[in-house]
N, C-alpha and C positions, 0 to 999 in steps of 0.2 A: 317509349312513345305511348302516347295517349291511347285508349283502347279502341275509342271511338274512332280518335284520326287512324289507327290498322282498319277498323270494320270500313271508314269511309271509304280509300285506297283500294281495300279490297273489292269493293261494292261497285264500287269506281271503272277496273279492272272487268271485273264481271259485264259492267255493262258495254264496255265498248268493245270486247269481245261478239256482245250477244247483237249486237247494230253493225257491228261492222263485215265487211263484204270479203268473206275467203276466197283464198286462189282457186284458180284452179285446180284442181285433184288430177294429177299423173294418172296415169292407169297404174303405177306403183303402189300410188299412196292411199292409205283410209283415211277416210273421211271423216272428220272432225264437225260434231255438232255443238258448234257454236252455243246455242239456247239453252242446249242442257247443262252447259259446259260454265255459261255465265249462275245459272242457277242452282250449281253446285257451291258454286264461288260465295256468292252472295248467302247462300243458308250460311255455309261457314263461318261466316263474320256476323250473323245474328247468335250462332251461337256461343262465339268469343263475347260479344257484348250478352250475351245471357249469364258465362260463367264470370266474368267480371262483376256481375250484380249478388249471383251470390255471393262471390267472396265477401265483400260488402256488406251481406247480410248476415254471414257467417261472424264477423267479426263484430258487428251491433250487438249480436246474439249472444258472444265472450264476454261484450265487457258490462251488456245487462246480466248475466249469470252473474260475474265476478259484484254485479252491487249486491245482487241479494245474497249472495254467500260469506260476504266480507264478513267478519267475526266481529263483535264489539264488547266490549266490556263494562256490564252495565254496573257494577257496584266498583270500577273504577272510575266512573264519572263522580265529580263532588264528593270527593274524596271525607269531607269534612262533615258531611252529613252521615256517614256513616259511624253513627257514636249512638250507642242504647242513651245517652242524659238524654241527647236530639228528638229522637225518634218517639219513647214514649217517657217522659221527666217526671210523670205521676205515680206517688206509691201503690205498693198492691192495694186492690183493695181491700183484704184482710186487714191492713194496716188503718185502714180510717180510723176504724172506732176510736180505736185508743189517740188518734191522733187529734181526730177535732173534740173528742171527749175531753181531750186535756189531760188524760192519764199517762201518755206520754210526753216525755222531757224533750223541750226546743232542739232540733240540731240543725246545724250548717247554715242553711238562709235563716229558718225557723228561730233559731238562734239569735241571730243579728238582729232580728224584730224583736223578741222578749226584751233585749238588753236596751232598746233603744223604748219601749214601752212602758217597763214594768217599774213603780215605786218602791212597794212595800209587800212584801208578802209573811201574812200573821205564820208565825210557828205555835201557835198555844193547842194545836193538835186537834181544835174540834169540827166538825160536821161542817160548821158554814166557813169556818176559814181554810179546810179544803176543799171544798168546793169552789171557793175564791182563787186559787190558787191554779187548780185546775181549770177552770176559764179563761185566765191569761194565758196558759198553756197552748189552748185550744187557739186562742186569739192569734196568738203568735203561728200554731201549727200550718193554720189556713193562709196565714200573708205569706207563709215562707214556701206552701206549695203552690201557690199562685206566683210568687215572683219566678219561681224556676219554670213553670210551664210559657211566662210570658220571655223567660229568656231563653229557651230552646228554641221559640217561634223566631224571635229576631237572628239566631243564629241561621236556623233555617233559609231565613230570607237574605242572609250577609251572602248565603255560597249558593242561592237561586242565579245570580247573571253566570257563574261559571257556566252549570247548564246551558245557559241561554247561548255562549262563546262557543259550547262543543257543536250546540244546536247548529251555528253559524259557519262552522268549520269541519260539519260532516263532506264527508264524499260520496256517500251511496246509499240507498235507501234506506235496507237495514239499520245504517246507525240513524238515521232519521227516526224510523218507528223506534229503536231504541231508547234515544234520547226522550223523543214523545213519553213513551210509557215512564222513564223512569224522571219524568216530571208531571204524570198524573199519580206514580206511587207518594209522591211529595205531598202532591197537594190533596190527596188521602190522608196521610200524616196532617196533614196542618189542620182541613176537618176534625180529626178524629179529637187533636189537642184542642180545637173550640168546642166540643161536646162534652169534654172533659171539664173544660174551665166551667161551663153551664153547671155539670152538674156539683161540680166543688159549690160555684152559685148558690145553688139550694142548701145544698149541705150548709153552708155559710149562714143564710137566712133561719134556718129551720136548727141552727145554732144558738142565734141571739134571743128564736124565741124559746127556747130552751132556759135559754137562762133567764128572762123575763117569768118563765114557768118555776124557775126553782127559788128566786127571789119569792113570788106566790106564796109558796108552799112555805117557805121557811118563815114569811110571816103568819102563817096562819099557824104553822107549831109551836110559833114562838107565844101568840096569842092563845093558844090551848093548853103551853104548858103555865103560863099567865096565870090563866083562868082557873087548871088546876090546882096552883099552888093559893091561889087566894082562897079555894073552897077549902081545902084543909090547914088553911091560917085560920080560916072564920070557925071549922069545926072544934079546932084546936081550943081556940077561945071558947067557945060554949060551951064545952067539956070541962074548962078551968073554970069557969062562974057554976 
């Protein structure tokens, strides 16, 4: 039975007790007071409906613990995303120099670009046609670390709605703040790979004028050594007359 409908019954009970008209009292009999009697009654059943509210509260109280205690497993969510290419796809940076330098040799994307770029590269061994050589190198290094950072990102973004699914199919706060945090660790990741692209950017820029600088240079050696060899042709000849 309902808690309320005892307390009412009971209350009920108490009061028509406490209104109503007792017998006469024998000279046997003691005396029944009514008033206390209904008022005894009556607390009684405020306090059944009091311990009915705890329970009530008690149990709110379970199953709010039980949210924030629930365990979640944050590097089991997007399962897919956890892969070192995803997370950060860019070589050390130790590794630049030689790479946008072009002293190291195209591999894997970097690769696919040289082949699909490169005409002719001089072997006659000297100065400008390895330098020539090494600039396609570099050319290729930079599209092949750019296309992997741009494909980690799209990866990133194919296994984003999983998240968004467990988001939607949490049950208790904990995996909420969980899910939360481990799609603001993501989208740190995805920053971090646009600062990265930036600065490949420069690097990239501050590449081409590189090589606009060593074109420069190499005409001007080629013009000095020009110059040289024409002063000691003409010395040559004035020495022979």
């Amino acid at each position: 039975m309902n808690p309320n409908r005892i307390a009412y019954v009971v209350v009920s009970a108490g009061v028509m007790l406490s209104v109503g008209v007792a017998p006469k009292a024998a000279a046997q009999m003691a005396v029944i007071d009514s008033a206390n009697l209904g008022q005894n009654i009556q607390t009684a059943a405020q306090s059944i409906i009091a311990v009915e509210q705890l329970k009530a509260q008690l149990s709110q109280l379970e199953q709010t613990y039980q949210m924030f205690t629930n365990p979640t497993n944050v590097l089991g969510m997007a399962a897919g995303m956890e892969n070192q290419s995803i997370e950060n796809p860019m070589p050390m940076a130790n590794a630049m120099p030689g790479l946008i330098g072009g002293t190291t040799a195209p591999s894997g994307a970097a690769a696919s670009y040289f082949n699909q770029n490169h005409v002719y590269g001089p072997t006659d061994g000297s100065a400008a046609s390895a330098q020539l050589n090494a600039n396609g190198n570099a050319i290729a290094n930079i599209e092949g670390i750019a296309s992997t950072n741009l494909t980690a990102i799209q990866q990133r973004m194919q296994d984003l709605p999983n998240l968004e699914s467990d988001l939607n199919a949490a049950t208790s706060i904990t995996q909420v703040d969980a899910i939360n945090g481990r799609i603001a660790a993501e989208s740190q990741f995805v920053q971090a790979q646009q600062a990265q692209a930036q600065n490949l950017q420069v690097l990239a820029s501050e590449q081409a004028s590189s090589q606009q600088q060593q074109q420069k240079e190499q005409f001007v050696e080629d013009m000095t050594n020009a110059s040289s060899d024409y002063s000691q042709a003409a010395a040559a000849d004035n020495t022979g007359q």
